[in-house]
C-alpha positions as CSV (number, residue, x, y, z in Angstrom):
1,X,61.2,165.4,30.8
2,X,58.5,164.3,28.7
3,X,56.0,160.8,29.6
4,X,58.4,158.5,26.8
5,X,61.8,159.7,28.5
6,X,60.6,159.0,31.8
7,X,59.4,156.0,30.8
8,X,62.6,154.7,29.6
9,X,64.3,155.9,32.2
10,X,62.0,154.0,34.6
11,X,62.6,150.6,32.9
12,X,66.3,151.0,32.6
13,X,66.6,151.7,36.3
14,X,64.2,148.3,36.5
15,X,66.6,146.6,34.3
16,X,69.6,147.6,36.3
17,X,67.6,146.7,39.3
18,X,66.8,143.1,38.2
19,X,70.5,142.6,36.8
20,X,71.8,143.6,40.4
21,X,69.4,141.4,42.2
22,X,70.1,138.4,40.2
23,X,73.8,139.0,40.4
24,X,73.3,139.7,44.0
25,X,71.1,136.4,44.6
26,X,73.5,134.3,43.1
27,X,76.5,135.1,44.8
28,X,74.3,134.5,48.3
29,X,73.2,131.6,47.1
30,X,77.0,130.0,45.8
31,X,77.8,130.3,49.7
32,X,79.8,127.7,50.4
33,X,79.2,125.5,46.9
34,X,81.9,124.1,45.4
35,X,84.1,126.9,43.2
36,X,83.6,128.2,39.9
37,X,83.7,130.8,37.0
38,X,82.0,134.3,38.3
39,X,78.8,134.1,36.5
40,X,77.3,136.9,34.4
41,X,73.6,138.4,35.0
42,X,71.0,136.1,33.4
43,X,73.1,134.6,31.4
44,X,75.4,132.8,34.0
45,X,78.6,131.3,32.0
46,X,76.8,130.9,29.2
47,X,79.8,132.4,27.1
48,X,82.5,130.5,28.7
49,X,81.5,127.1,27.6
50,X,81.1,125.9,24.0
51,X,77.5,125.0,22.9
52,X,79.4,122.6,19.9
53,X,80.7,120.3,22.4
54,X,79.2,121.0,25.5
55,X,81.3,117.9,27.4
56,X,84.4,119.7,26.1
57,X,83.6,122.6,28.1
58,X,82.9,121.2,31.1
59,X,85.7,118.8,31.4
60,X,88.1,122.1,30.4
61,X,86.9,124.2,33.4
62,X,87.3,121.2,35.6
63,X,90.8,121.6,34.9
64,X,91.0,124.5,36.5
65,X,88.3,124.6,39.1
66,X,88.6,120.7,40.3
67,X,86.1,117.9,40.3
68,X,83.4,119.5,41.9
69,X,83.2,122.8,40.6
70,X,79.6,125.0,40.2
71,X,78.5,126.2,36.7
72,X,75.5,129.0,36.2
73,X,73.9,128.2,32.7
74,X,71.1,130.9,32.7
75,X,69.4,130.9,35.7
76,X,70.3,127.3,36.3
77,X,72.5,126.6,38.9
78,X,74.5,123.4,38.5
79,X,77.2,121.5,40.4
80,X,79.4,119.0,37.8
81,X,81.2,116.2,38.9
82,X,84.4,115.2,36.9
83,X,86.3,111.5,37.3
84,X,85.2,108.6,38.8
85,X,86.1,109.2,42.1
86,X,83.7,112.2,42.4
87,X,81.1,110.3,41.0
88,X,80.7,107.4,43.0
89,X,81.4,109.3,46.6
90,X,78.1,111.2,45.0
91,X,76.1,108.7,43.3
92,X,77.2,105.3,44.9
93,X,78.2,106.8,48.6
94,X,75.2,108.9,49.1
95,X,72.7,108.3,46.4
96,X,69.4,108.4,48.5
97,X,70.2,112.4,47.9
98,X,71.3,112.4,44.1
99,X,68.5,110.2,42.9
100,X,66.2,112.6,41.6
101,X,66.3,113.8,37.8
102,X,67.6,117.2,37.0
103,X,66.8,119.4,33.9
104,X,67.6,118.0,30.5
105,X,65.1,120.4,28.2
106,X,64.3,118.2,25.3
107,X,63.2,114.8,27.6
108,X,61.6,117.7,30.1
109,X,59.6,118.8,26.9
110,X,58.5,115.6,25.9
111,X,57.8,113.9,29.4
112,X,56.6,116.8,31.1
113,X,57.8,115.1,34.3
114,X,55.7,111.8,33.7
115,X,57.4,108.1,33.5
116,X,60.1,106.1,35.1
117,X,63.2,108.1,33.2
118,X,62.2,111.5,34.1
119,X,60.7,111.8,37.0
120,X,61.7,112.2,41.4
121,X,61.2,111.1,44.7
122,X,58.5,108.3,45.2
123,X,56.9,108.1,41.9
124,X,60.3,107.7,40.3
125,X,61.0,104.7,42.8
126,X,57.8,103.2,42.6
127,X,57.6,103.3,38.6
128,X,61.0,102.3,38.3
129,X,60.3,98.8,40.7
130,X,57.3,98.2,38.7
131,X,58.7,98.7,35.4
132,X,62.3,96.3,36.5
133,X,59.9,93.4,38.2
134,X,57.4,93.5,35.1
135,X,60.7,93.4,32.6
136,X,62.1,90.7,34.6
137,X,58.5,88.8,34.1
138,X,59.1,88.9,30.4
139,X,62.8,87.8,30.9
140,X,65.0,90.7,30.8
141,X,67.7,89.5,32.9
142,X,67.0,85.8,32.7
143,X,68.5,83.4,29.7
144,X,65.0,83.5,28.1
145,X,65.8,86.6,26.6
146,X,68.3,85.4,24.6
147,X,65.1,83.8,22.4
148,X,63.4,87.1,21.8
149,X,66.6,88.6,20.8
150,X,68.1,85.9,18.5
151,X,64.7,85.4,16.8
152,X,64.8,88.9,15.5
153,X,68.6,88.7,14.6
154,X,67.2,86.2,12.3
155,X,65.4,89.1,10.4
156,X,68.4,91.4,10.0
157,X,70.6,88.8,8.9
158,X,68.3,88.3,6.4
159,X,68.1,92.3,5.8
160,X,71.7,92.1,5.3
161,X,72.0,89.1,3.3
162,X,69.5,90.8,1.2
163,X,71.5,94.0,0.6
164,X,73.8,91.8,-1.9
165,X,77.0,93.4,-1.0
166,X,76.2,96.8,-2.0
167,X,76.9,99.8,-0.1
168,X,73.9,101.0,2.8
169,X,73.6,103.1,5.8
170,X,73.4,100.5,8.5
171,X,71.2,103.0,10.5
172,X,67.8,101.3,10.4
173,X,68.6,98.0,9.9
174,X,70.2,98.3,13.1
175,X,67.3,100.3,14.7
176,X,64.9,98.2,13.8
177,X,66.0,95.3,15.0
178,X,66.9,96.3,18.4
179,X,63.9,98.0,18.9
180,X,61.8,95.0,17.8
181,X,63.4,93.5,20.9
182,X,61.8,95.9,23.3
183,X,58.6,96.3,21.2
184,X,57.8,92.6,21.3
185,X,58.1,92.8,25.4
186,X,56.2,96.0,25.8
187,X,53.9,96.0,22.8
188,X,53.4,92.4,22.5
189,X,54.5,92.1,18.8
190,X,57.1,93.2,16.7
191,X,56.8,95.5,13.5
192,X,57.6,94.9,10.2
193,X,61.1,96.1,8.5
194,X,58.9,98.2,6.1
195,X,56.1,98.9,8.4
196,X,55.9,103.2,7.7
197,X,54.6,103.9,11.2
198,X,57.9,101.7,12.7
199,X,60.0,103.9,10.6
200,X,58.7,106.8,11.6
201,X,58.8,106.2,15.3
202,X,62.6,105.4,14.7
203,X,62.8,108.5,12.8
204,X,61.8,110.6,16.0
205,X,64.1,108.7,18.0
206,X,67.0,109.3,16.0
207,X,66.1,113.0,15.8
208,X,65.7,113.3,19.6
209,X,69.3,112.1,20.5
210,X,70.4,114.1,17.4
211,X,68.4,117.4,18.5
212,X,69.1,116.7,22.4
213,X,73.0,117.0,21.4
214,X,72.8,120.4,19.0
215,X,73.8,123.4,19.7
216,X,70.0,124.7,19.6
217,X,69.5,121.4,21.8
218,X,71.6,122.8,24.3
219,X,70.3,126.1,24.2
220,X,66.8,124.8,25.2
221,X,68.6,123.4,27.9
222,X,69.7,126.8,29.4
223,X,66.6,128.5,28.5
224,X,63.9,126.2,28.0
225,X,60.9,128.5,29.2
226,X,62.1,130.8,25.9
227,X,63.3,128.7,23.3
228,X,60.7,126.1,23.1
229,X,58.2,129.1,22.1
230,X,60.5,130.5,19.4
231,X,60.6,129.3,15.6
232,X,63.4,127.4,14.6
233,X,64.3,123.8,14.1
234,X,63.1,122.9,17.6
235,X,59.9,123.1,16.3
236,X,60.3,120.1,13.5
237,X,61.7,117.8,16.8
238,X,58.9,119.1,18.5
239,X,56.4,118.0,15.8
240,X,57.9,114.8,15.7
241,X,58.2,114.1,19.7
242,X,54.4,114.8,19.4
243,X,53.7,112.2,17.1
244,X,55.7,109.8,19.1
245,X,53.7,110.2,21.6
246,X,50.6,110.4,20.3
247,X,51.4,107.2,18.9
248,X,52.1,105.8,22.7
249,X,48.9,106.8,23.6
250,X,46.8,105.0,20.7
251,X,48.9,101.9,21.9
252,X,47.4,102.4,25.2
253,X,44.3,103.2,24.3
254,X,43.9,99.6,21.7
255,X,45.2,98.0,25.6
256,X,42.6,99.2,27.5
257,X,39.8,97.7,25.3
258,X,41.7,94.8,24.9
259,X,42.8,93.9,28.0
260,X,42.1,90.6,30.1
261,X,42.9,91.6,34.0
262,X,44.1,88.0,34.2
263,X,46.1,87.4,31.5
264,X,48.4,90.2,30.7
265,X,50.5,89.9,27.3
266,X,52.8,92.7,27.7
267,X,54.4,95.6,29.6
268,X,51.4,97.9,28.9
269,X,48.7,95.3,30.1
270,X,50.6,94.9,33.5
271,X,50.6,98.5,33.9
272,X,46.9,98.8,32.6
273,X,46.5,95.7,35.7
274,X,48.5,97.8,38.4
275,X,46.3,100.7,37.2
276,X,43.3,98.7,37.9
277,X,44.6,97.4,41.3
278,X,45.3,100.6,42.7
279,X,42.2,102.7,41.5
280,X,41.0,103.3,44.4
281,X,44.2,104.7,45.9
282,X,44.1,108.2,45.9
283,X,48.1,109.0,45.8
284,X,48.8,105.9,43.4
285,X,51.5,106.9,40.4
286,X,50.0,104.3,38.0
287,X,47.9,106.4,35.8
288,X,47.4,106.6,31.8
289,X,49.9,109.8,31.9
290,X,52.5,108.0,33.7
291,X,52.1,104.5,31.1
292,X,53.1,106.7,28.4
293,X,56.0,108.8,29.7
294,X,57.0,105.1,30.7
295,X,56.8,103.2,28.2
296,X,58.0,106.1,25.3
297,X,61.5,105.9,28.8
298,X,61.9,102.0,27.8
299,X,61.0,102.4,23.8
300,X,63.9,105.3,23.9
301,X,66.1,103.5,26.1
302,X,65.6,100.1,24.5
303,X,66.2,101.1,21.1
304,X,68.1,104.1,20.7
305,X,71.0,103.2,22.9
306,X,71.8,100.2,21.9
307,X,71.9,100.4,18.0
308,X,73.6,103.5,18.3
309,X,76.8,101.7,19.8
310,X,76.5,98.8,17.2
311,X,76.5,101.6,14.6
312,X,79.7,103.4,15.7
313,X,81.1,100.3,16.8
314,X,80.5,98.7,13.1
315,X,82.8,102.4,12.1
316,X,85.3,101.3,14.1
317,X,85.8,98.5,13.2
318,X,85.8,99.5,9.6
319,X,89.0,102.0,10.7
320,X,90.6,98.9,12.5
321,X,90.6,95.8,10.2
322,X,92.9,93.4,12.7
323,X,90.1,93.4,15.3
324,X,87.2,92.7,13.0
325,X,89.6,89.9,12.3
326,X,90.6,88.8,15.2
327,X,86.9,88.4,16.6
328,X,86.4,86.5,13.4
329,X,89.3,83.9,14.6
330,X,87.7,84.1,18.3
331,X,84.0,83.1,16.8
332,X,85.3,80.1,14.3
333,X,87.3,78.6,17.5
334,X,84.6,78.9,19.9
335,X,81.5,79.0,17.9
336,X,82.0,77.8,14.8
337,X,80.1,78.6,11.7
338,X,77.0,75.9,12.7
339,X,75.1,76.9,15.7
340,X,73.9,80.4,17.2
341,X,76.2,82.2,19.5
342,X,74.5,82.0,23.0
343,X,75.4,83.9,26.0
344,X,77.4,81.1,27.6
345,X,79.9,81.6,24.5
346,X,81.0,85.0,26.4
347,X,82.9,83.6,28.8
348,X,85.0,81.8,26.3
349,X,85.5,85.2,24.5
350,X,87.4,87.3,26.1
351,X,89.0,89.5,23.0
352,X,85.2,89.9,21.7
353,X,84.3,91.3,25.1
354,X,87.2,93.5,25.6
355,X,86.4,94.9,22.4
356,X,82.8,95.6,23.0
357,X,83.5,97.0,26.3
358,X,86.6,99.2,24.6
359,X,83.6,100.3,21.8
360,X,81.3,101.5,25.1
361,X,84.0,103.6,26.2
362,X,85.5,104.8,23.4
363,X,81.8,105.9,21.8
364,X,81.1,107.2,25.5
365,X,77.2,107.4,24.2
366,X,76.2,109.8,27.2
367,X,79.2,111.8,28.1
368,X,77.9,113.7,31.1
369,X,75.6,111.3,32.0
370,X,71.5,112.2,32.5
371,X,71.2,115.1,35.0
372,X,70.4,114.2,38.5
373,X,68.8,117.1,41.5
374,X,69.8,117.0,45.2
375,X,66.8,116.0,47.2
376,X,68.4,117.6,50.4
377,X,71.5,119.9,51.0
378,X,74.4,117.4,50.8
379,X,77.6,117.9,51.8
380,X,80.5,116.7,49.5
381,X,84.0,117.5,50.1
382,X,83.8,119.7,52.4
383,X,81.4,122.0,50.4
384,X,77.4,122.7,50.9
385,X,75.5,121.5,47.7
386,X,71.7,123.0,48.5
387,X,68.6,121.1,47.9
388,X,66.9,121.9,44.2
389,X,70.5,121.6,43.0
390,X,71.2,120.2,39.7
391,X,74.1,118.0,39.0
392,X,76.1,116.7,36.0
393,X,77.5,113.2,36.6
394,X,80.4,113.4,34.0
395,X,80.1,109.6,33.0
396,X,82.9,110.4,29.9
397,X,85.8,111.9,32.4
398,X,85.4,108.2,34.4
399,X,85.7,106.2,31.4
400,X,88.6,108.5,29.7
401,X,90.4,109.3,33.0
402,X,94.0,108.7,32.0
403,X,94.9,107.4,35.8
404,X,92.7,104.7,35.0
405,X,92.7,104.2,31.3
406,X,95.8,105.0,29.5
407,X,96.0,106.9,26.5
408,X,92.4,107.2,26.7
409,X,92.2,108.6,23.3
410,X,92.8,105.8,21.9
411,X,90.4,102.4,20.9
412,X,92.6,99.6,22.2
413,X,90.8,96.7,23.3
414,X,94.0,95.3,24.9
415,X,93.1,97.7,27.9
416,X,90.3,95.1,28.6
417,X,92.7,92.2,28.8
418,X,94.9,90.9,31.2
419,X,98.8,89.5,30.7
420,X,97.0,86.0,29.8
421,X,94.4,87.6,27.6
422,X,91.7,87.1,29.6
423,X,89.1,89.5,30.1
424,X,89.6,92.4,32.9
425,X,86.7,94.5,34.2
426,X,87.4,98.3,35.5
427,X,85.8,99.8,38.0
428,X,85.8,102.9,36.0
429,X,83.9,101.4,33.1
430,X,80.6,103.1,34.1
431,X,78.4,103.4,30.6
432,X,75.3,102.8,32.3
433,X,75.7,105.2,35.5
434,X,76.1,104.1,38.8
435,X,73.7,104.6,42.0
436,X,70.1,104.1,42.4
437,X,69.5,105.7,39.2
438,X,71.5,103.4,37.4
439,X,70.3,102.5,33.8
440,X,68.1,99.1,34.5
441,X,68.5,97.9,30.7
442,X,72.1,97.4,31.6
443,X,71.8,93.6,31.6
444,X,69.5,93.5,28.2
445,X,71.9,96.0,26.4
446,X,75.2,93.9,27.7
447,X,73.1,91.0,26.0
448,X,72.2,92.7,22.4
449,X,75.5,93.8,21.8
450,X,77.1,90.5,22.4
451,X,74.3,88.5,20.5
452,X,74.0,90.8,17.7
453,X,77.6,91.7,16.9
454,X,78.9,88.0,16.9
455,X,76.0,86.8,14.6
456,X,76.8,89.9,12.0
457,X,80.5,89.0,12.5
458,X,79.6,85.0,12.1
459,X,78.0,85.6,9.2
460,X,79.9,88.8,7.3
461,X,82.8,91.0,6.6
462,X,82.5,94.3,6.5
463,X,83.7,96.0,3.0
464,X,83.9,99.9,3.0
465,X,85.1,102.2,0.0
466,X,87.3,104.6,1.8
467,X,90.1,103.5,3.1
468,X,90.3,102.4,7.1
469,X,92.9,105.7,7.3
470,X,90.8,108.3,5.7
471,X,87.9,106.9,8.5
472,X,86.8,109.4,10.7
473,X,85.8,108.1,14.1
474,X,85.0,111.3,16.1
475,X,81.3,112.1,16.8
476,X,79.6,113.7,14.8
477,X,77.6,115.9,17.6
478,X,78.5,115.8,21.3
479,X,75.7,117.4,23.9
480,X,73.5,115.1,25.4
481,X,74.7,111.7,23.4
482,X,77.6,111.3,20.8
483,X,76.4,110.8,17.9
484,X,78.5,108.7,15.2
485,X,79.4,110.4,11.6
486,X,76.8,108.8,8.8
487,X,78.8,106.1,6.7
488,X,78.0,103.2,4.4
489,X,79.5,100.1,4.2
490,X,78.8,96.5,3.0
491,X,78.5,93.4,4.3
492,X,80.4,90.1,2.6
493,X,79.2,86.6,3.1
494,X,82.2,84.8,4.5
């Protein structure tokens, strides 16, 4: 046998080798996991789920394999939770051990395991106090908020007004006003609607939620170490998560040579004063790295959320005419058309917050929820979940669980409502996760929709050209977010 034959010979048998191995190391290591498909060397179950609608897949297998039920996606090992029952005896019942954050290969690429959204153990506890205390300080979660937020609805309405009643994308004018919100409390200022460097920061954030719920986005989740090196359109979101954050850091930098240790303006100048305060602490988590991955969590989180629910909940409501109307009758009677709709007005609303609760669900904006990791081998219904383990919290199969939502397919505010129309909560309604992870905007999100979509609705009707029939309300992508189909629309004076 000549040197080339042997060779080949030698790295087949090395190939074969490795293939047994791996197949060999996962079945040891599935022990006594929950069940699953038999993965394939490698690749895992790669081709038994579909990369098009990833949360599809998932809830499909949990059909047959239960709740709990372990997935191999590559060489990733993952236990996925289905229904609200699961989640909460995971998240809720023991979340000291499902706290930390699992692999979600876009965010991993851009935070690199820096800042309060993407990061474990103490850091993530200690970032995430700071970063609720030092929000609460500029009045997230306090009636002072209600200022910052209805001072920038101001601007759009005059965006909107200004559009005339021709057709637009409502895209950006929703964008940018809800992130001015959470730009005024961590940068201390807002931006301007035409401001070029604000547009393209809301650019990238639209492009990660879009890229994070692609097929190629998914694909970097299974095989991020590969992926991320090869050409493709990965690379454009990567150029643009770059400039994102290089644009975080120039933010930070302009603090630091501004800042006055005893009066801080902003989020960023609080953490630039805890960085001061703890400099001399070898093992402290405030540093410049961890400012950045924090702030571009809260900027993401703050912006990118929030606007997209307004946006598919304006399509919605252009499929459904009677409840655009009906909140219009529920605003005149409690609101009127001469004052601005406060947060005490809620209470009085209950049709208006059934619908925007029925818009949460129905978008289900994160459908499996942002991954978490075992910190410890937990034990959960009787099977062994090891430490390192990832896990899917399948927030979509809560909210669209049929014993707890009927005809969960279906938008139907009514579901909201009890048999004397007043509002109902659901135990099941879980949008912003449960657990010590929970999402800790819940209370300024819960705020912005309510403020933002009775002053639109005060104000306008919505007008589209295609009839509320031929309106399409299924995502456009579903991976990591659901993203709503593009549409225009206008806006009518009323």
């Amino acid at each position: 046998m000549d040197l080339l034959g042997a060779g080949t010979l030698l790295l087949a048998v090395c190939m074969a080798g490795l293939l047994l191995l791996t197949s060999w190391q996962q079945m040891r290591q599935r022990g006594k996991m929950p069940p699953g498909p038999t993965p394939l060397p490698l690749i895992g179950n790669l081709l038994q789920i579909d990369r098009n609608h990833l949360p599809n897949s998932l809830i499909k297998l949990s059909a047959k394999y239960g709740p709990v039920y372990t997935l191999q996606l590559g060489l990733r090992r993952i236990v996925v939770l289905c229904g609200y029952e699961a989640i909460k005896e995971a998240l809720v019942d023991q979340g000291n051990e499902f706290q930390d954050r699992g692999q979600q290969g876009t965010f991993d690429w851009i935070f690199q395991g820096h800042g309060v959204a993407f990061s474990s153990g103490e850091k993530a506890r200690e970032l995430r106090q700071f970063s609720i205390t030092t929000l609460r300080s500029f009045g997230v979660g306090k009636r002072s908020i209600e200022e910052r937020i209805l001072e920038e609805d101001h601007f759009l309405l005059e965006a909107l007004r200004d559009t005339k009643g021709a057709p637009f994308d409502p895209t950006y004018f929703l964008s940018r006003s809800v992130s001015n919100v959470i730009s005024s409390i961590i940068f201390g200022n807002r931006f301007d609607y035409e401001d070029q460097e604000f547009l393209s920061l809301l650019a990238a954030l639209n492009e990660i939620f879009r890229f994070s719920s692609t097929p190629q986005g998914q694909l970097l989740d299974i095989f991020p170490g590969v992926v991320q090196h090869l050409p493709g359109s990965q690379q454009k979101s990567f150029k643009m998560f770059s400039e994102l954050k290089e644009f975080m850091a120039k933010k930070a930098e302009v603090h630091q040579e501004t800042l006055d240790p005893n009066s801080p303006q902003d989020f960023i100048d609080c953490f630039l004063v805890k960085m001061l305060q703890e400099e001399k602490n070898p093992n402290s988590f405030f540093s410049v790295e961890e400012l950045i991955g924090t702030i571009i969590s809260i900027f993401i989180g703050g912006t990118e959320t929030v606007s997209t629910t307004l946006r598919y909940g304006f399509l919605i409501l252009l499929k459904y005419p009677e409840v655009e109307e009906k909140i219009h009758k529920e605003i005149d009677r409690v609101i009127g058309v001469n004052r601005t709709p406060s947060m005490e007005d809620r209470l009085q609303m209950p049709y208006t917050e059934a619908v925007i609760h029925e818009i949460q669900r129905f978008a289900d904006l994160i459908p499996m929820g942002a991954p978490r990791r075992v910190n410890r081998d937990v034990q959960l219904r009787g099977y062994t979940i090891p430490k390192g383990t990832d896990v899917f919290p399948m927030l979509g199969t809560a909210m669209k669980d049929p014993k707890r939502f009927a005809r969960p397919g279906e938008f139907d505010p009514q579901r909201f409502l009890d048999e004397k129309g007043q509002f109902q909560k659901n135990e099941a309604f879980i949008p912003f996760s449960v657990g010590k992870r929970y999402c800790f905007g819940e209370h300024l999100a819960r705020t912005e929709l309510f403020l933002f979509l009775t002053s639109i609705l005060q104000q306008f009707r919505f007008k589209s050209a295609v009839a509320p029939e031929h309106i399409d309300i299924s995502p456009m992508l579903v991976g990591f977010a659901s993203i709503p189909r593009t549409y225009e629309f206008s806006v009518i004076p009323r």
